[in-house]
SERO-4910 file (N, C-alpha, C, O; in steps of 0.05 Angstrom, whole numbers):
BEGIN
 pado doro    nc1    nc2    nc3   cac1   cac2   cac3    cc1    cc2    cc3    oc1    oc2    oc3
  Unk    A    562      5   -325    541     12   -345    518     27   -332    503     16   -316
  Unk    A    517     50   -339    484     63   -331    453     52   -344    451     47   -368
  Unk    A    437     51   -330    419     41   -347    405     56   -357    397     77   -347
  Unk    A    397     44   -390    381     59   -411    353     63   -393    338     76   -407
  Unk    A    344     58   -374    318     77   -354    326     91   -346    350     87   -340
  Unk    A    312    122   -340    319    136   -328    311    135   -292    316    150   -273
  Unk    A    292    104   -294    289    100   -266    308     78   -263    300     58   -275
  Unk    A    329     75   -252    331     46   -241    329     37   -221    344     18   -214
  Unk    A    310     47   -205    299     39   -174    265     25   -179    250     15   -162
  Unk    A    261     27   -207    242     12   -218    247    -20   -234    259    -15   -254
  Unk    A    244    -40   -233    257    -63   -231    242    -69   -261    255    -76   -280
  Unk    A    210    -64   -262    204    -72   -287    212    -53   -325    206    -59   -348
  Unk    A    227    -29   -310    237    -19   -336    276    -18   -335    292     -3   -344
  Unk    A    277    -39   -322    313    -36   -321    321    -70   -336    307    -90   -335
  Unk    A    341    -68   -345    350    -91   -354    370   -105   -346    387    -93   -333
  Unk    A    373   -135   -353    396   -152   -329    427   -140   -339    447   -149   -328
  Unk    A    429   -126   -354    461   -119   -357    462   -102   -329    479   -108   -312
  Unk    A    443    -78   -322    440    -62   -306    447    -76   -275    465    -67   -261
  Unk    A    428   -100   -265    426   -105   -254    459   -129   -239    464   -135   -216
  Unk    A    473   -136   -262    501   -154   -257    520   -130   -256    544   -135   -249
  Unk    A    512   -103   -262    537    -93   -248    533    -76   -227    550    -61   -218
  Unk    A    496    -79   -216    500    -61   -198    481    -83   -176    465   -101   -181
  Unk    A    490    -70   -152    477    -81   -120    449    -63   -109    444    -40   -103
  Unk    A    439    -81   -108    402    -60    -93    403    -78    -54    404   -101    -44
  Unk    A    402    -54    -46    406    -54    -18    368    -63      1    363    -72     23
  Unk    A    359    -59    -10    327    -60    -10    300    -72    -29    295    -58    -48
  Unk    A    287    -91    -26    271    -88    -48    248    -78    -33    247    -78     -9
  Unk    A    229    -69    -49    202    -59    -34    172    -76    -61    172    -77    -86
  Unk    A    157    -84    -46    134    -90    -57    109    -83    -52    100    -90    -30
  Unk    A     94    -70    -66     71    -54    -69     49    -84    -67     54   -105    -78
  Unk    A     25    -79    -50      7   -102    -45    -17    -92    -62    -27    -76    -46
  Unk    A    -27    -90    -76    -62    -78    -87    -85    -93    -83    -91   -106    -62
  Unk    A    -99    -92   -104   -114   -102   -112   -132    -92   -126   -129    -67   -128
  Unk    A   -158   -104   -142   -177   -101   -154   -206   -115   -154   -216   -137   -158
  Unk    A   -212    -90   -149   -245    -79   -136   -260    -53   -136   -250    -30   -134
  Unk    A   -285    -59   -139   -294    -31   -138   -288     -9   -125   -271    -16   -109
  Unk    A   -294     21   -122   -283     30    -97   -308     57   -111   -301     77   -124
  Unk    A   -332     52   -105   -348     64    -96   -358     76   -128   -345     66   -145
  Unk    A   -377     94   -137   -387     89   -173   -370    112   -186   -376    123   -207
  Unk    A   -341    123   -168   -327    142   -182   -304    136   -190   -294    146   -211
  Unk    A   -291    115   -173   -253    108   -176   -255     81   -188   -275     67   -187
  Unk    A   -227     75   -202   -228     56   -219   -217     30   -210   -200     32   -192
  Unk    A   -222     11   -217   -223    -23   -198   -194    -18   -190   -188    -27   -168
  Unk    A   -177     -7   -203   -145    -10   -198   -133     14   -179   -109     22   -182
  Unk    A   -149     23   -161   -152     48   -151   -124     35   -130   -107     51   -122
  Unk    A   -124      8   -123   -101      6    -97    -82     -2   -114    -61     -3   -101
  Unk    A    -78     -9   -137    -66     -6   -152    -49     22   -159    -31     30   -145
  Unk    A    -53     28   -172    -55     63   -171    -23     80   -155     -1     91   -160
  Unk    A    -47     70   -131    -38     86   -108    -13     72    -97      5     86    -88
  Unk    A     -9     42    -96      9     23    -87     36     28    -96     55     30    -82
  Unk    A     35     30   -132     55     36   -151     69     70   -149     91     80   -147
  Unk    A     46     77   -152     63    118   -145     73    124   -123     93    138   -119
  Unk    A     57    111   -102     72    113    -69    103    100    -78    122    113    -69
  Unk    A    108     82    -90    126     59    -80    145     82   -101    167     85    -90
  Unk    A    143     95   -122    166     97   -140    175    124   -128    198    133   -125
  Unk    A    154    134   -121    156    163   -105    177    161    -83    198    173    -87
  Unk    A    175    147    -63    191    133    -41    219    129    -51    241    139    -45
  Unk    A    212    114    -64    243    101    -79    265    119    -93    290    119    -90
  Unk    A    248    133   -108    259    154   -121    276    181   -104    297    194   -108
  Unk    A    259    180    -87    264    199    -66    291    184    -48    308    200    -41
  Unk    A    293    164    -44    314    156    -31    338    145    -44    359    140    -32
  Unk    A    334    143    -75    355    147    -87    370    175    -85    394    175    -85
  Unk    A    358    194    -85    371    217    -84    389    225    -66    405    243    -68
  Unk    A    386    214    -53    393    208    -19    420    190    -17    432    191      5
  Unk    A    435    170    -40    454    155    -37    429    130    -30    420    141    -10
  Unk    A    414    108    -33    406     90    -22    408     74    -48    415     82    -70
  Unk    A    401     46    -40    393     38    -72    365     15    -69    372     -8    -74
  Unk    A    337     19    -61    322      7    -57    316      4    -90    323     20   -108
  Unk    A    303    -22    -91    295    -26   -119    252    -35   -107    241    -45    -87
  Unk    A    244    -25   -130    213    -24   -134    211    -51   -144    226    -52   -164
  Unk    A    202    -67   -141    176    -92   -147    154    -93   -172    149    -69   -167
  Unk    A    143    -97   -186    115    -94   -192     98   -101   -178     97   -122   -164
  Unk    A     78    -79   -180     60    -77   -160     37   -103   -160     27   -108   -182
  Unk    A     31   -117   -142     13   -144   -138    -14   -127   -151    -15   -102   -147
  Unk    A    -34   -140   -166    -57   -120   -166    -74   -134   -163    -94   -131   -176
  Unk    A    -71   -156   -144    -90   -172   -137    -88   -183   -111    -66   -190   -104
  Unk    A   -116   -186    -88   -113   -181    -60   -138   -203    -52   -153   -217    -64
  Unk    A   -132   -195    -19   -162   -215     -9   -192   -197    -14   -200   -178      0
  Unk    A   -201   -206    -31   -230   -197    -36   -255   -209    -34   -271   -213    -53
  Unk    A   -257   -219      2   -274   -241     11   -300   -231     11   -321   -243      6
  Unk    A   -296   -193     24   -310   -179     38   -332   -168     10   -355   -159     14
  Unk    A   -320   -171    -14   -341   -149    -33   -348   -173    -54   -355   -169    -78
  Unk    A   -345   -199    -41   -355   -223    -62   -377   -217    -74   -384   -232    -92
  Unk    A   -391   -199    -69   -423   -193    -84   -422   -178   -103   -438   -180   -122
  Unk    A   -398   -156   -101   -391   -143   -131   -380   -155   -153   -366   -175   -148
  Unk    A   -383   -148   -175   -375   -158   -198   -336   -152   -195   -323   -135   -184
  Unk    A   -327   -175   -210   -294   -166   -221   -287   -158   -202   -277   -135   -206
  Unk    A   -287   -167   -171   -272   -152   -149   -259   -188   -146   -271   -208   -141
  Unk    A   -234   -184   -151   -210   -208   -159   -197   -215   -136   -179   -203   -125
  Unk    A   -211   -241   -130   -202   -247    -99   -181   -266    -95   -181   -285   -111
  Unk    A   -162   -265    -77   -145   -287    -70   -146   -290    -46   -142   -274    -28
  Unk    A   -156   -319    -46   -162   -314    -21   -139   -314     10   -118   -325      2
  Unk    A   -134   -306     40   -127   -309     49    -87   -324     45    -65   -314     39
  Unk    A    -96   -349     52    -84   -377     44    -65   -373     26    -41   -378     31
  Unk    A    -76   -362     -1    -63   -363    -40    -46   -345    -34    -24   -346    -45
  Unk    A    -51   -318     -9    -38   -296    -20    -12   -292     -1      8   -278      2
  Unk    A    -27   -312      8      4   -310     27     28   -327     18     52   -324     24
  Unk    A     12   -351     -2     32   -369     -7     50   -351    -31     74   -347    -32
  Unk    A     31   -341    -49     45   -312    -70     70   -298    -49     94   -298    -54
  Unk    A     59   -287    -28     82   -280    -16    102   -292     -4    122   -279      3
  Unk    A    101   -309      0    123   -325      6    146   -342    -11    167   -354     -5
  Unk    A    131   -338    -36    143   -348    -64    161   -322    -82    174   -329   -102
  Unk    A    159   -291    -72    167   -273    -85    189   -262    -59    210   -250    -63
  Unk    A    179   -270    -35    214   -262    -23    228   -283    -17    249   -281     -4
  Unk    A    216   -308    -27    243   -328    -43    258   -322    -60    282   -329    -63
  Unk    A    240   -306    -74    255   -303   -105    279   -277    -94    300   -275   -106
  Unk    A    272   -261    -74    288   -233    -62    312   -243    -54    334   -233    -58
  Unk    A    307   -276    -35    326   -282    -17    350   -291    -38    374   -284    -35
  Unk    A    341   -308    -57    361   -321    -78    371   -304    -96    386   -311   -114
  Unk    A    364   -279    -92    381   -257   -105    399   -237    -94    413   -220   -105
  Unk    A    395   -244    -69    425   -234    -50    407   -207    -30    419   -190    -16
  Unk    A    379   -210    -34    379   -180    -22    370   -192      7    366   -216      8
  Unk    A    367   -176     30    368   -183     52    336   -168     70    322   -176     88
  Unk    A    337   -149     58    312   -130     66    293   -129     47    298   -132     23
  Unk    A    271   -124     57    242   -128     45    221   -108     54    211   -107     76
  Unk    A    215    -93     35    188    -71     53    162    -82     38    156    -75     15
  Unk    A    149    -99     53    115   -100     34     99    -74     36     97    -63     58
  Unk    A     90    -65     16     80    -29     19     52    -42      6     49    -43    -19
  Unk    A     28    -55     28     13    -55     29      1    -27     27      7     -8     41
  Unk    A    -26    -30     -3    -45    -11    -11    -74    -16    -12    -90     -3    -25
  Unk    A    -81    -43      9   -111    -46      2   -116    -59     28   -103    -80     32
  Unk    A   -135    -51     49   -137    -63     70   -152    -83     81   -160    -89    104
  Unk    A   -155    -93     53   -169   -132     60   -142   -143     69   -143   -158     88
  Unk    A   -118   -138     57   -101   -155     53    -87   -155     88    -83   -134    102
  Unk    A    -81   -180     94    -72   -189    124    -37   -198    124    -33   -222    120
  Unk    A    -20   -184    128      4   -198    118     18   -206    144     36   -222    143
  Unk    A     10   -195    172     21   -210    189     22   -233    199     41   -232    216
  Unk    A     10   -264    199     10   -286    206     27   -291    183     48   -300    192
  Unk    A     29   -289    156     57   -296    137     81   -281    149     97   -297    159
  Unk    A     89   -259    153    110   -252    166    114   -265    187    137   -276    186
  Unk    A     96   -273    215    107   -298    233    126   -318    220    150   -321    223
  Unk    A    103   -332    203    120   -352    191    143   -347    180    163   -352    193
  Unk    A    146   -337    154    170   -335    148    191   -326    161    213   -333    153
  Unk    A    189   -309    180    212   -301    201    228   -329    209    252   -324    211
  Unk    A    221   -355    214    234   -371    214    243   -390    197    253   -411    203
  Unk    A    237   -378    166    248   -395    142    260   -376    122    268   -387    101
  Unk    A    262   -352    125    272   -339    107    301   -325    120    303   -329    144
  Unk    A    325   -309    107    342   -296    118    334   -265    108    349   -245    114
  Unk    A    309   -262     93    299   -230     90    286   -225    113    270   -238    125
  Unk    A    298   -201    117    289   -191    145    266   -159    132    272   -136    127
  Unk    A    238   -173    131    221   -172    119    198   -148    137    184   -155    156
  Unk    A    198   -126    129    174    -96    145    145    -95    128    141    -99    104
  Unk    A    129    -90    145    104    -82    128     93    -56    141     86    -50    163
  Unk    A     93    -40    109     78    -15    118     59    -15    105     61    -16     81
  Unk    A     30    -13    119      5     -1    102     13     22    101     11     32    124
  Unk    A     21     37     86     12     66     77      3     80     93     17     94    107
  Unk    A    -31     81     94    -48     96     97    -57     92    132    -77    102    142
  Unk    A    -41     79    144    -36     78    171    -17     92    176    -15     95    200
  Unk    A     -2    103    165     24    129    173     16    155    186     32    169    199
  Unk    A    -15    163    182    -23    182    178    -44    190    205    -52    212    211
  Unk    A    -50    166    220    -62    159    238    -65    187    263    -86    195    274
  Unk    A    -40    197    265    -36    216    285    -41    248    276    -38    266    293
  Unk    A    -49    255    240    -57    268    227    -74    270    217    -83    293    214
  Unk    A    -87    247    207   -101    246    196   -127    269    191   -136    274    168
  Unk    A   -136    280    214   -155    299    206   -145    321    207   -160    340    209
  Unk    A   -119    326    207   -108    353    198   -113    356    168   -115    378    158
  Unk    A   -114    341    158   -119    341    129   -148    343    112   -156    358     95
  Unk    A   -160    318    127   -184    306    115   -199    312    138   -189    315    160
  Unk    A   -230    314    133   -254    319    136   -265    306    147   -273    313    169
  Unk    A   -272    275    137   -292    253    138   -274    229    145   -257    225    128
  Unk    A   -275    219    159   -268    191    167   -265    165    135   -283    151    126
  Unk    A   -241    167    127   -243    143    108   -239    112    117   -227    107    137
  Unk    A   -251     89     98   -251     64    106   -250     56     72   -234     38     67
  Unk    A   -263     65     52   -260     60     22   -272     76      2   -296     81      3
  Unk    A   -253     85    -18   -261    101    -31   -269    123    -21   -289    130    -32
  Unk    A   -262    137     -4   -275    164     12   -256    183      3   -240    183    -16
  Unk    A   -260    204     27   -245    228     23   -212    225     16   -199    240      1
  Unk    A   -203    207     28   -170    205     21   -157    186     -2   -132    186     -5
  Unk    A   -170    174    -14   -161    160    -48   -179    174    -59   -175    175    -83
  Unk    A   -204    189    -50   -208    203    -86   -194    235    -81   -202    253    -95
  Unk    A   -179    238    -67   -163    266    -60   -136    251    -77   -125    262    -95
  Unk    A   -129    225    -68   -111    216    -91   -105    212   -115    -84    216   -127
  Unk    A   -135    200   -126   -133    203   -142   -144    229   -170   -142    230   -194
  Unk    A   -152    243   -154   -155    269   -164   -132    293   -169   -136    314   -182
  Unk    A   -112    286   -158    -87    296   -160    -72    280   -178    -73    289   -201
  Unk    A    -62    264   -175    -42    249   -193    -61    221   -220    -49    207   -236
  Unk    A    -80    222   -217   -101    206   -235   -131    218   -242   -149    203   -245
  Unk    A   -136    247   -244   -149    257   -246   -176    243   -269   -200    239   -264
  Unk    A   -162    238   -289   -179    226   -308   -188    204   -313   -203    196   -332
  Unk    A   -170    187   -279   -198    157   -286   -217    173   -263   -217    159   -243
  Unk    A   -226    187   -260   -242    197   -232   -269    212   -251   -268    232   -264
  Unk    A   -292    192   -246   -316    198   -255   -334    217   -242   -339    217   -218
  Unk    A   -343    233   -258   -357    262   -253   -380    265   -273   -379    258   -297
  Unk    A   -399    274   -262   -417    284   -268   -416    310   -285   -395    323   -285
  Unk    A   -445    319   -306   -438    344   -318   -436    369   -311   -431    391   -323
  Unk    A   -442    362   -288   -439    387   -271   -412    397   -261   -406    419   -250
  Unk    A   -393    370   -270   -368    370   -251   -360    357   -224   -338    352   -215
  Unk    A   -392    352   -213   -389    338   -188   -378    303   -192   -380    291   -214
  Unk    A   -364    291   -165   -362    261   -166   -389    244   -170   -410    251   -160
  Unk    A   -386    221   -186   -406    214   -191   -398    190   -172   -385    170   -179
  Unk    A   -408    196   -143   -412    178   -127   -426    185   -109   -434    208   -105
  Unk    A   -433    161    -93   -455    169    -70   -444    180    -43   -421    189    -45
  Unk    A   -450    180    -26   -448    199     -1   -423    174     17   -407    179     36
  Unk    A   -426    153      6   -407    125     23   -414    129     53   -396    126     70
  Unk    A   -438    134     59   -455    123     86   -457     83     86   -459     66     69
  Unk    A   -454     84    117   -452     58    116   -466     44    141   -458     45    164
  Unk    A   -491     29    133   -506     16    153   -485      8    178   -465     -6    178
  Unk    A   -498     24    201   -486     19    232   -495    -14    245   -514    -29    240
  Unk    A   -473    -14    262   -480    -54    270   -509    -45    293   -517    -24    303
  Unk    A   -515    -67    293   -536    -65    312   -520    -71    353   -529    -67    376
  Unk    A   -505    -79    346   -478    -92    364   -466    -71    386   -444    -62    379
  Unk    A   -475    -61    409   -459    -42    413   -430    -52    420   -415    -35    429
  Unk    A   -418    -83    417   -401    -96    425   -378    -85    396   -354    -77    396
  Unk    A   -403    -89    366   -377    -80    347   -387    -54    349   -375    -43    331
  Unk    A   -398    -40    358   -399    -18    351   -368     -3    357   -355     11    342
  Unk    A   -361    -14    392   -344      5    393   -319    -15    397   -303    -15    416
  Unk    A   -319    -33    375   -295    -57    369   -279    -72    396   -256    -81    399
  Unk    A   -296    -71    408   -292    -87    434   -301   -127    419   -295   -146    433
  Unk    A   -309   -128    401   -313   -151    382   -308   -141    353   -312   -116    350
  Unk    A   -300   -155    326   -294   -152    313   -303   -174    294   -303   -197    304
  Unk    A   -314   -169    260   -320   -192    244   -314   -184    215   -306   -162    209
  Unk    A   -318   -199    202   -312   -193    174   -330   -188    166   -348   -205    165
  Unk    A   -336   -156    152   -361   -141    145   -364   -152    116   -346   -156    100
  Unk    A   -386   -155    115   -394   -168     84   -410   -145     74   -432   -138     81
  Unk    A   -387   -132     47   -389   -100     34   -411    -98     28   -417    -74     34
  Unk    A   -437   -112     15   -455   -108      8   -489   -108     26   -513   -108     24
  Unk    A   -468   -110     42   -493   -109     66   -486    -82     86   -502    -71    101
  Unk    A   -457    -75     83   -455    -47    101   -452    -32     82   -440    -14     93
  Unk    A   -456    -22     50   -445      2     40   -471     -5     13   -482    -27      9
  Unk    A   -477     22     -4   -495     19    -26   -487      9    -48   -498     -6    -64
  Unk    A   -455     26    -47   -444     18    -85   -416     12    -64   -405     33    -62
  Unk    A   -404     -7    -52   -377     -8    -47   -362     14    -33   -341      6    -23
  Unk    A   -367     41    -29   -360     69    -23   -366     65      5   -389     60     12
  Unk    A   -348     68     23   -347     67     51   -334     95     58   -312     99     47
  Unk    A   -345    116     74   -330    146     73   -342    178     49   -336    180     25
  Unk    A   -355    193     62   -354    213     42   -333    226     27   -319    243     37
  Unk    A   -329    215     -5   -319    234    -19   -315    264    -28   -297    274    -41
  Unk    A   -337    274    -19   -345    295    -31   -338    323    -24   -347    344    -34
  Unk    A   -322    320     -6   -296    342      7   -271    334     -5   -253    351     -1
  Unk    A   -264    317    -16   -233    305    -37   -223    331    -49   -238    349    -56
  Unk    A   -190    331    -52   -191    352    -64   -160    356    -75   -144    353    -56
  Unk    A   -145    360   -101   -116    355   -109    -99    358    -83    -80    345    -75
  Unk    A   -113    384    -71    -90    386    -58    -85    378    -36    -61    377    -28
  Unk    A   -113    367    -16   -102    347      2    -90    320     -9    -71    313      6
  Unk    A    -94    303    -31    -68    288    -44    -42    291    -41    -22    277    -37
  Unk    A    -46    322    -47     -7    317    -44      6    331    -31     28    342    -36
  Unk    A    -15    330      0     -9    342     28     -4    305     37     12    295     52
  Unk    A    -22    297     25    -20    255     30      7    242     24     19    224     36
  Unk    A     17    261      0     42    248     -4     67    254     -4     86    242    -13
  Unk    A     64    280     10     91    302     19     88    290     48    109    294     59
  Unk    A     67    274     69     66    265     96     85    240     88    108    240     97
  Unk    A     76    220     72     85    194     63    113    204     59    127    198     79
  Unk    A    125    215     43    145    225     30    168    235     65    191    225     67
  Unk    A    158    251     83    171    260    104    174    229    111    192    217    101
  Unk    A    157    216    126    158    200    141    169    171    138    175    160    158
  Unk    A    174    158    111    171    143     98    203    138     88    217    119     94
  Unk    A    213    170     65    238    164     57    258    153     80    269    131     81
  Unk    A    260    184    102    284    168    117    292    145    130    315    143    140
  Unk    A    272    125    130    267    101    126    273     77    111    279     54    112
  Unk    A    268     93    102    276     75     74    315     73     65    330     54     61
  Unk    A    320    103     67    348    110     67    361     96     95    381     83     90
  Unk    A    354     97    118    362     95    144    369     52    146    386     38    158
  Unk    A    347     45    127    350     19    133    359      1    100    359    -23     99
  Unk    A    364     16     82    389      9     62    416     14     73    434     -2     67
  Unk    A    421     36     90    447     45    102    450     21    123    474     14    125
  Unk    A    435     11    136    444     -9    166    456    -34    159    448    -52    144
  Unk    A    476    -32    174    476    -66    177    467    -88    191    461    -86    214
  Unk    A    465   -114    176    454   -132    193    474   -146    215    495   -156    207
  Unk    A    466   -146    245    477   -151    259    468   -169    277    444   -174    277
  Unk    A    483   -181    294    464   -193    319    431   -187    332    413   -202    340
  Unk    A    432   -160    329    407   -142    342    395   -135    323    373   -124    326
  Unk    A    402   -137    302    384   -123    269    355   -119    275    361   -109    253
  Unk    A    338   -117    279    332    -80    273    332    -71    293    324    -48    293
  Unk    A    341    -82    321    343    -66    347    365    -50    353    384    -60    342
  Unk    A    371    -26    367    395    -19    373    407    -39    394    398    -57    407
  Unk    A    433    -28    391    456    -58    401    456    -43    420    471    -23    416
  Unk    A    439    -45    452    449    -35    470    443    -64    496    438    -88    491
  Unk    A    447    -52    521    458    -78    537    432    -82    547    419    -61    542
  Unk    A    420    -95    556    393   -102    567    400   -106    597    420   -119    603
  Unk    A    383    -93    620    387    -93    644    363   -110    658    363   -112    683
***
């Protein structure tokens, strides 16, 4: 039976007839959340971005022979750091990991074996739960932030150094969500410059120490990064990089099998 979606690498518009006659080699889950992201982009901004990355990906590697299946996207994250803003929906630490450990139960008891978490919001910490579960689960479980792919490019593209809401999600969402993206009558972003009080520390200055920045004491409105160079088409210079880097990946590790060495190559150790 084909399914009445024309996505079925999307899990929340396919139905269980779809699903008993056919096998998904991958699941992938989008991480978000909701929070401000500076007085132009909308609380669901890692949202957004978590869900189109993930279908984009998917989609793309269906075409390919693969059969990863999409998740619904989490739209809720650790939001310890912006407790001073309004409606920024926190779970904390602890909750969100137990969330995750309760949804690739639900992966494991459904026969699938691989797991991509496609973290979209960078409060969220998923490595100390991956420790753990590596010894209670049989999903053999990857996490990609996204927007760490880009690391070795990054200013081939963009301008300004992003950390939130800056130049590279309102370039996103100005391309593919243009109309939750608040503007002025002039046309300009109606946001501020996302300057952000420097530590007094030259220890954090140059991360030789590290702490949990409390948002309302380093940023004016939540906006960490100048927006104001954003632009459609670095977006979807953002997601033709994601898209190179990302699908054959995706394809490469629905195609593998699990083996003794799974995800290492099977070669002899000297």
């Amino acid at each position: 039976m084909n399914s009445p979606s024309a996505r079925p690498w999307v899990l929340a518009e396919t139905p269980y007839q779809y699903l008993k006659d056919n096998a998904y080699q991958l699941a992938v889950l989008p991480m978000g959340a909701t929070e401000p992201h500076n007085l132009h982009l909308p609380y669901g901004t890692d949202w957004y971005e978590g869900t189109l990355i993930g279908e984009t990906l998917c989609e793309h590697a269906w075409t390919q022979g693969a059969r990863p299946v999409l998740l619904p996207t989490m739209p809720y994250g650790t939001e310890t750091n912006l407790s001073r803003f309004p409606l920024a929906m926190n779970l904390n630490p602890s909750t969100l990991q137990l969330v995750l450990a309760d949804l690739v139960e639900s992966v494991e008891r459904s026969g699938i074996r691989k797991m991509i978490i496609l973290n979209s919001h960078g409060g969220n910490d998923f490595k100390p739960v991956l420790r753990e579960l590596a010894t209670r689960t049989k999903v053999h479980l990857f996490l990609c932030s996204w927007y760490t792919c880009l690391s070795d490019i990054y200013f081939e593209i963009f301008t300004n150094k992003e950390d939130h809401a800056g130049e590279l999600e309102t370039s996103f969402m100005l391309r593919y969500y243009p109309h939750l993206v608040a503007k002025n009558s002039d046309g300009s972003l109606a946001a501020d410059s996302g300057a952000t009080r420097p530590f007094r520390f030259e220890a954090l200055q140059k991360s030789w120490v590290s702490i949990t920045r409390p948002w309302h004491l380093l940023t004016q409105n939540s906006g960490s990064g100048n927006p104001h160079e954003a632009s459609p088409e670095k977006g979807e210079r953002l997601m033709e990089v994601l898209k190179t880097r990302l699908v054959p990946f995706i394809v490469q590790l629905c195609q593998a099998d699990i083996d003794e060495t799974f995800p290492f190559q099977d070669v002899e150790l000297r």
